[in-house]
C-alpha positions in Angstrom: -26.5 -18.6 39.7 -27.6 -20.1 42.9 -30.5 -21.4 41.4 -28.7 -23.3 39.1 -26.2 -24.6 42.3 -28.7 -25.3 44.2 -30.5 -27.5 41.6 -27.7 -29.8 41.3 -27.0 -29.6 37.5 -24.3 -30.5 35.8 -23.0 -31.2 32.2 -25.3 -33.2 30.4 -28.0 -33.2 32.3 -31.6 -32.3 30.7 -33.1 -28.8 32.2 -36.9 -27.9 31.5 -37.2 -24.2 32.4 -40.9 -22.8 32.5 -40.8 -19.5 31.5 -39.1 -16.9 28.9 -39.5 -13.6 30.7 -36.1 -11.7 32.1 -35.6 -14.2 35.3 -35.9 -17.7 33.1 -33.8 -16.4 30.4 -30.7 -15.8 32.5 -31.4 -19.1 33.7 -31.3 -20.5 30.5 -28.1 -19.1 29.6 -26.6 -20.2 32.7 -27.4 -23.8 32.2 -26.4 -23.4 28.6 -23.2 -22.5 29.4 -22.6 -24.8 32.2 -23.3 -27.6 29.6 -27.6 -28.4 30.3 -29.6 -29.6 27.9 -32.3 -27.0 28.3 -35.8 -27.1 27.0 -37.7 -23.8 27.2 -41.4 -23.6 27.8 -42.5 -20.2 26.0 -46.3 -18.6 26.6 -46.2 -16.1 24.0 -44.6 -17.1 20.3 -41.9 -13.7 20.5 -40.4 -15.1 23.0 -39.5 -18.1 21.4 -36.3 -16.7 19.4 -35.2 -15.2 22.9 -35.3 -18.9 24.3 -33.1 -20.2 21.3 -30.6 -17.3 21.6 -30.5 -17.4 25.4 -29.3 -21.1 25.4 -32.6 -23.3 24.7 -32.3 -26.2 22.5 -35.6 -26.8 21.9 -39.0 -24.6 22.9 -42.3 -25.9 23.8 -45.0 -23.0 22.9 -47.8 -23.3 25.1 -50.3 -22.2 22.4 -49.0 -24.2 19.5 -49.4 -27.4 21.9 -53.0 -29.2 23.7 -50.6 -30.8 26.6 -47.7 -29.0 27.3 -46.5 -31.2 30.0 -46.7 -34.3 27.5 -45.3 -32.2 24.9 -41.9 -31.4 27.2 -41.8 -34.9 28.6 -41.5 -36.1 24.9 -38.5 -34.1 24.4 -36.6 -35.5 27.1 -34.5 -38.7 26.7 -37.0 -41.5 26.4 -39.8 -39.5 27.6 -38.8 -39.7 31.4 -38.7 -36.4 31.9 -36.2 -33.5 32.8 -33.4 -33.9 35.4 -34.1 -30.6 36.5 -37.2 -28.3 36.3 -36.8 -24.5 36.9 -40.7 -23.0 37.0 -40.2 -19.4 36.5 -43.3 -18.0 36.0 -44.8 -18.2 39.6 -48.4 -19.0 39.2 -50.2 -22.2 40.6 -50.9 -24.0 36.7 -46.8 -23.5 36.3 -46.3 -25.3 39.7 -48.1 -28.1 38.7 -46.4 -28.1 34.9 -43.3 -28.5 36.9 -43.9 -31.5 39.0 -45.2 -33.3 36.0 -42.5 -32.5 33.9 -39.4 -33.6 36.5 -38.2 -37.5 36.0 -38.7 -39.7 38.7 -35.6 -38.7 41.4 -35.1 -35.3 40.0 -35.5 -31.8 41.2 -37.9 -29.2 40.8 -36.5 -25.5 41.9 -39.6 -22.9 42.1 -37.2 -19.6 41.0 -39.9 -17.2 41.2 -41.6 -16.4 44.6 -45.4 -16.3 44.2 -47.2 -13.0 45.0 -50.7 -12.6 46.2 -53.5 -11.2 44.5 -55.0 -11.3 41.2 -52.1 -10.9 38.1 
């Protein structure tokens, strides 16, 4: 819940959230229910139903697409790009998905705190 206060969102905004393990499926559900727009970004193709019943409107699948941050962007309104990013994942290729993905202005929030060492 912090998360999603400190990330500014409100009703109606458009929430990418990278991630559909435990962590960015609360998230989901949160902004869901606070009234976001959320877009999920799914690695593995079972976790895709979870996204949709947590709160996702739409999923990107990373395998199923050749640029994912492309593919989100062109889910947002007009392409811009999400008001809010949530990268939930923790690994360096997420944090740069996320950057890309956020509209000019918006926010990025980095849920997950990296760990070091090999994964």
């Amino acid at each position: 819940m912090r998360g999603l206060e400190e990330s500014g969102a409100k009703a109606g905004d458009t929430m990418v959230v990278i991630g559909a393990g435990p962590i960015g499926l609360m998230f989901m559900n949160a902004a869901e229910i606070a009234g976001v727009e959320v877009i999920a970004v799914a690695k593995r193709e079972d976790q895709i139903g979870a996204a949709k019943l947590f709160g996702a409107r739409k999923v990107v699948h990373v395998g199923a697409v050749q640029d994912v941050v492309a593919a989100t962007r062109a889910l947002t309104p007009a392409g811009r790009g999400a008001d809010i990013v949530i990268e939930a994942v923790a690994v360096p290729g997420t944090w740069e998905w996320a950057v890309d993905m956020v509209r000019k202005g918006g926010v990025v929030n980095f849920l997950v705190v990296h760990r070091a060492g090999p994964r």
